[in-house]
mmJSON file of the N, C-alpha and C atoms, coordinates in Angstrom:
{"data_MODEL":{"atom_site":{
"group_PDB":["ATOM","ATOM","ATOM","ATOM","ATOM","ATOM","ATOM","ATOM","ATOM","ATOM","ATOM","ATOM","ATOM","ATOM","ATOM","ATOM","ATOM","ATOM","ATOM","ATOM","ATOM","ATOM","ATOM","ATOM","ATOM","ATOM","ATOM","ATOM","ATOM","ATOM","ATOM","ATOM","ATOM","ATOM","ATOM","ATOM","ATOM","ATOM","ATOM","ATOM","ATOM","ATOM","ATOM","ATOM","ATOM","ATOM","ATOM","ATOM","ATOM","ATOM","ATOM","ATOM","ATOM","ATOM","ATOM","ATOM","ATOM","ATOM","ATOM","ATOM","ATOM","ATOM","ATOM","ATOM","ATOM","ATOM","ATOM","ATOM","ATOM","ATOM","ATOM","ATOM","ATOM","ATOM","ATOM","ATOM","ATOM","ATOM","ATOM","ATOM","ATOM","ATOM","ATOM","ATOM","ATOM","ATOM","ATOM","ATOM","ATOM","ATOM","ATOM","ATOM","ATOM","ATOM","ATOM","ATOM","ATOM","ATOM","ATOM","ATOM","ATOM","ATOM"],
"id":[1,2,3,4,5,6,7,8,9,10,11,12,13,14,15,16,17,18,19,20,21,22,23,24,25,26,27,28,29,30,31,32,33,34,35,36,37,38,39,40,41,42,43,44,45,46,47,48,49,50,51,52,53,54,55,56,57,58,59,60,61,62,63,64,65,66,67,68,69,70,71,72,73,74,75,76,77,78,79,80,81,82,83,84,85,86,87,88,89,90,91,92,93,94,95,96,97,98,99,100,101,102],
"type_symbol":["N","C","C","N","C","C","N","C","C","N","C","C","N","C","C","N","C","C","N","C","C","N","C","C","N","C","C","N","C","C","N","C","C","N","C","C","N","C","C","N","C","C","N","C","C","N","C","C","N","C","C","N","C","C","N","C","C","N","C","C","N","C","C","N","C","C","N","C","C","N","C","C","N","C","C","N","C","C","N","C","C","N","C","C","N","C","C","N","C","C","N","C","C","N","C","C","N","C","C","N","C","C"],
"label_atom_id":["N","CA","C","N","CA","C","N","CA","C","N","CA","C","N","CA","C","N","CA","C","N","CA","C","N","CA","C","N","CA","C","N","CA","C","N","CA","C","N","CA","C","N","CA","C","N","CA","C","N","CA","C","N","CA","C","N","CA","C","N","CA","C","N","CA","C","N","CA","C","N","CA","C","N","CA","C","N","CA","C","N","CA","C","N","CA","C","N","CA","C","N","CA","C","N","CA","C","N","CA","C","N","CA","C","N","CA","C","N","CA","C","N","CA","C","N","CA","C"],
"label_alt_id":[null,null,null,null,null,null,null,null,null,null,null,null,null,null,null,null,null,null,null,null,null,null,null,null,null,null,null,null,null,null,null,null,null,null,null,null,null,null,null,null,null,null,null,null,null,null,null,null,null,null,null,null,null,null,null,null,null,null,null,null,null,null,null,null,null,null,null,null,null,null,null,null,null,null,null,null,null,null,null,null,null,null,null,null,null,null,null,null,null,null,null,null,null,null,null,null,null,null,null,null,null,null],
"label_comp_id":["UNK","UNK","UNK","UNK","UNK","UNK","UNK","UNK","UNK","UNK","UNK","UNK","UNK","UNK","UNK","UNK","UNK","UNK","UNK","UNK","UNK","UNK","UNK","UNK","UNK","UNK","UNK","UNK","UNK","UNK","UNK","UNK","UNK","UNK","UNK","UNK","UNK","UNK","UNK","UNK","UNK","UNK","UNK","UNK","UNK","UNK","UNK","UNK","UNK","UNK","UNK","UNK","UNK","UNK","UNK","UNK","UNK","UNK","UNK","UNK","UNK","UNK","UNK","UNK","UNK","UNK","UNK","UNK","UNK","UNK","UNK","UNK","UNK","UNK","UNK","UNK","UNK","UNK","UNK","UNK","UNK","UNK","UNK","UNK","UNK","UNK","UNK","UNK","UNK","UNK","UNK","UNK","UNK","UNK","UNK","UNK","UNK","UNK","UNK","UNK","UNK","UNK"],
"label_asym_id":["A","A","A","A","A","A","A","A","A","A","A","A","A","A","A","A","A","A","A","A","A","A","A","A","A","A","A","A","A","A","A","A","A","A","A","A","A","A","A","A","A","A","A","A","A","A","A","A","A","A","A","A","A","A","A","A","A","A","A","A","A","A","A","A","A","A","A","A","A","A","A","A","A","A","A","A","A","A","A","A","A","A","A","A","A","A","A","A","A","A","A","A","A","A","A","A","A","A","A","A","A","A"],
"label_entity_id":["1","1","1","1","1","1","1","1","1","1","1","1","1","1","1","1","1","1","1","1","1","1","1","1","1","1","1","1","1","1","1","1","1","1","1","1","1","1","1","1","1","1","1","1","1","1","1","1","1","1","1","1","1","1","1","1","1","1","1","1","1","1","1","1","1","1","1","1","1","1","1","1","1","1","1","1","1","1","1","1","1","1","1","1","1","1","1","1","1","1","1","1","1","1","1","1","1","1","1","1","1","1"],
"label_seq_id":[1,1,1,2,2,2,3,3,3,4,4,4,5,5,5,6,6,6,7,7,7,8,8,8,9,9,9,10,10,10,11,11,11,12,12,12,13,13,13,14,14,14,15,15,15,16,16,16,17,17,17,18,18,18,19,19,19,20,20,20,21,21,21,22,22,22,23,23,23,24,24,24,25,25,25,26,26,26,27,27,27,28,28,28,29,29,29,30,30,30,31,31,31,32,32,32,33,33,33,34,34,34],
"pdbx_PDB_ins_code":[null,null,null,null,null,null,null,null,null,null,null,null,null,null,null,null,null,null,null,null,null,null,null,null,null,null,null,null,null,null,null,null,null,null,null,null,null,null,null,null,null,null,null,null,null,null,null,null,null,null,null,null,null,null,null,null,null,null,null,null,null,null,null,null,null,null,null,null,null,null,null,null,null,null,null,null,null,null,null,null,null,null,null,null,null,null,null,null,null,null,null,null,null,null,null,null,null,null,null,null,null,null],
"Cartn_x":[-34.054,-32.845,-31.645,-32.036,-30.394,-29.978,-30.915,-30.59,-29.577,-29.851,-28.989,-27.97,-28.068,-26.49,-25.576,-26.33,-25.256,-25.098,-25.968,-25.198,-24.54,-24.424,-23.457,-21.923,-21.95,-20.725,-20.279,-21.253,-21.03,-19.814,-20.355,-20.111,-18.584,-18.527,-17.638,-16.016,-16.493,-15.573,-14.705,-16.006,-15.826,-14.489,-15.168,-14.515,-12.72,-12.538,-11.901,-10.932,-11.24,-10.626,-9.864,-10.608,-10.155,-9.157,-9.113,-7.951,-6.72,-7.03,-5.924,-5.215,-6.152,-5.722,-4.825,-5.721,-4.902,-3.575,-3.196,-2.148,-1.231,-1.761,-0.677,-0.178,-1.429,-1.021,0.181,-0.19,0.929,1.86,2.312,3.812,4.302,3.424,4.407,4.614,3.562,3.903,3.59,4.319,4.207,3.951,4.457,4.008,2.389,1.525,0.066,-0.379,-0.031,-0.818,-0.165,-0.642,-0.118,0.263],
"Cartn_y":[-4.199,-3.359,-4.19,-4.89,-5.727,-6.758,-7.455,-8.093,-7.681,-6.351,-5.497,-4.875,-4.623,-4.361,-5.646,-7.093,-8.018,-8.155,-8.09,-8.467,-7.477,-6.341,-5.431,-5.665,-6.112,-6.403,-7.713,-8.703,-9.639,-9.762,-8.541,-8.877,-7.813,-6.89,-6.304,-7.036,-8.214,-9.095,-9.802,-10.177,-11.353,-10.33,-9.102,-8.171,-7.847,-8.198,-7.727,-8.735,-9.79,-11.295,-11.62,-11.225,-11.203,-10.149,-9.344,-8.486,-8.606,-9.478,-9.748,-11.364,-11.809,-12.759,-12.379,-11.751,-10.915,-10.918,-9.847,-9.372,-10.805,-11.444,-12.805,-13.217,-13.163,-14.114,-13.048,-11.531,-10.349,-10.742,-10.967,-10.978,-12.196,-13.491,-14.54,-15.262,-14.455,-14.974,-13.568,-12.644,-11.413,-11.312,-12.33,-12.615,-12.519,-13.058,-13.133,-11.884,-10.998,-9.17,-8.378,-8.252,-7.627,-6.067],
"Cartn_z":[-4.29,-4.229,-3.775,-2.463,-2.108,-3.673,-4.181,-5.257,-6.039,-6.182,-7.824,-7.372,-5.61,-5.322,-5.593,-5.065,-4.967,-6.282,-7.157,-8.014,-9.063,-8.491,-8.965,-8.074,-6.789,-6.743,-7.219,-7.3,-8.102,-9.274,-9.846,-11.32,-11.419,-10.053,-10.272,-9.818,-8.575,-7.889,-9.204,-9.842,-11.14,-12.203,-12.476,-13.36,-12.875,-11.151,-10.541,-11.027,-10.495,-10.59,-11.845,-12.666,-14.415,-14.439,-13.943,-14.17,-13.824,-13.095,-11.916,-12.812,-13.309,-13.668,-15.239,-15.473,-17.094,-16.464,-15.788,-15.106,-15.017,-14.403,-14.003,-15.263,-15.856,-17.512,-18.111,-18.601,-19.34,-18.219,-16.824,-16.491,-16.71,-17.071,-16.857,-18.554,-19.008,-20.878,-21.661,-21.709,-22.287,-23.891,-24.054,-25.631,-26.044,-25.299,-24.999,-25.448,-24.628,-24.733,-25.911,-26.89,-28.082,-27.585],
"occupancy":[1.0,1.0,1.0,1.0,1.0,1.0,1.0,1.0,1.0,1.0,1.0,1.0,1.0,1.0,1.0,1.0,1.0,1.0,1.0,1.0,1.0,1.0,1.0,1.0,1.0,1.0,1.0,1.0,1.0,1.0,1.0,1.0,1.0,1.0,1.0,1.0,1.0,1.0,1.0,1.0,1.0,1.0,1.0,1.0,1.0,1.0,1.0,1.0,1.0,1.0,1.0,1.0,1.0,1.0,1.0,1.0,1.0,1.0,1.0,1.0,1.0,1.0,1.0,1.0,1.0,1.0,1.0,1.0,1.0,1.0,1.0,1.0,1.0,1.0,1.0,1.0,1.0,1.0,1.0,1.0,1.0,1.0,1.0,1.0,1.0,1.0,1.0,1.0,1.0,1.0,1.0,1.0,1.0,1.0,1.0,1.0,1.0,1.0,1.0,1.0,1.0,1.0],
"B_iso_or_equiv":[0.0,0.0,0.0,0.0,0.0,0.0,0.0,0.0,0.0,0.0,0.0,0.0,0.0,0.0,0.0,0.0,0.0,0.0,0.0,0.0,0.0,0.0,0.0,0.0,0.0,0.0,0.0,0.0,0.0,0.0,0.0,0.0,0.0,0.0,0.0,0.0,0.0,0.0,0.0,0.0,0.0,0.0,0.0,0.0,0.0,0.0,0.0,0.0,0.0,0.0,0.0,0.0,0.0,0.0,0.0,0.0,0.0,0.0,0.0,0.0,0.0,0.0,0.0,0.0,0.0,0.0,0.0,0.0,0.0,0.0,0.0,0.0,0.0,0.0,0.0,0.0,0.0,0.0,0.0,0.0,0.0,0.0,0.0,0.0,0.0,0.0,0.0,0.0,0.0,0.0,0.0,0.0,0.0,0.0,0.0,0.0,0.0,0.0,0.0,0.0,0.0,0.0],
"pdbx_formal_charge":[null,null,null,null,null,null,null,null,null,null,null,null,null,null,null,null,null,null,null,null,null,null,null,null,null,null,null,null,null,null,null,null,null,null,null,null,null,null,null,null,null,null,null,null,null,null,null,null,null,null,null,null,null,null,null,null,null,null,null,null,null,null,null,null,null,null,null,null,null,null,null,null,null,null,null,null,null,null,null,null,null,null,null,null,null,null,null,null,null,null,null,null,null,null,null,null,null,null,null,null,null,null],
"auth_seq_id":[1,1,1,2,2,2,3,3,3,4,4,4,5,5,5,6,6,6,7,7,7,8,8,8,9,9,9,10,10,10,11,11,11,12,12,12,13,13,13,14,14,14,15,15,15,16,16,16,17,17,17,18,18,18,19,19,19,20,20,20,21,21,21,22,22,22,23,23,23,24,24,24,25,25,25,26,26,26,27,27,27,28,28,28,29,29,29,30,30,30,31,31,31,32,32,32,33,33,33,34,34,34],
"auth_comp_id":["UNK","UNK","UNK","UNK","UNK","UNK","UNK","UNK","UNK","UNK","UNK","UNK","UNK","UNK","UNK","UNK","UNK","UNK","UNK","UNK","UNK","UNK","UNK","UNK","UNK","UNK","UNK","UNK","UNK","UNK","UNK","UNK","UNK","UNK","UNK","UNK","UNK","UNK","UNK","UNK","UNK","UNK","UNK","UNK","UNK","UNK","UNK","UNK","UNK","UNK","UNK","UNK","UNK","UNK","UNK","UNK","UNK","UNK","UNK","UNK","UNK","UNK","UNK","UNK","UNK","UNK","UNK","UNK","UNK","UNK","UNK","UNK","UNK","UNK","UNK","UNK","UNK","UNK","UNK","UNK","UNK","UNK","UNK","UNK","UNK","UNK","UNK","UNK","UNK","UNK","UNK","UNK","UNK","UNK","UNK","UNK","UNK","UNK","UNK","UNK","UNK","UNK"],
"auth_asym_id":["A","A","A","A","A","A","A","A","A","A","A","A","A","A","A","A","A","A","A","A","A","A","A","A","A","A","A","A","A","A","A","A","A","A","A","A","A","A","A","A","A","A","A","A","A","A","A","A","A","A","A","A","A","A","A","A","A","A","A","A","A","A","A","A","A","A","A","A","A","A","A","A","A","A","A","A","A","A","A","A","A","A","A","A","A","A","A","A","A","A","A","A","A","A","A","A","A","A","A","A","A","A"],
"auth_atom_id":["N","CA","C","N","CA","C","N","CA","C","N","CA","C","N","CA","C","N","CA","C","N","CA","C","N","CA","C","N","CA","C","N","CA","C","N","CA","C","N","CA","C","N","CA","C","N","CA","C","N","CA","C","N","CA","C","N","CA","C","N","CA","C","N","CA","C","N","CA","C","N","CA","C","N","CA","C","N","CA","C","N","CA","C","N","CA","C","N","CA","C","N","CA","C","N","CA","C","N","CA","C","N","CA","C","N","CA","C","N","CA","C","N","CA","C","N","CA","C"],
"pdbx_PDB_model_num":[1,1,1,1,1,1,1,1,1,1,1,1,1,1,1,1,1,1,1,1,1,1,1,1,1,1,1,1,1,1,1,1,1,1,1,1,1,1,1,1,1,1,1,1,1,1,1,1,1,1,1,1,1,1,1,1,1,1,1,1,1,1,1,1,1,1,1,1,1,1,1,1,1,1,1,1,1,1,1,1,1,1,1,1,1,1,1,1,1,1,1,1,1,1,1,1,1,1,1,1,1,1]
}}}
C-alpha cells in the first residue's frame, strides 16, 4: 500500500511540475500554445 501511494504522488508532483512548466513556456512564448 505505501508503494502505490508514493507513487501516486509521484506521478502527480511530476504531472504538477509539467504544468507549471507549460504555464512558463504559454507566458513567455505564446506562439507555442495554439
Amino acid at each position: 500500500m505505501g508503494e502505490k501511494e508514493l507513487k501516486g504522488k509521484n506521478i502527480f508532483q511530476i504531472l504538477t511540475i509539467l504544468y507549471l512548466i507549460i504555464q512558463h513556456i504559454g507566458i513567455y512564448n505564446p506562439k507555442l500554445i495554439v
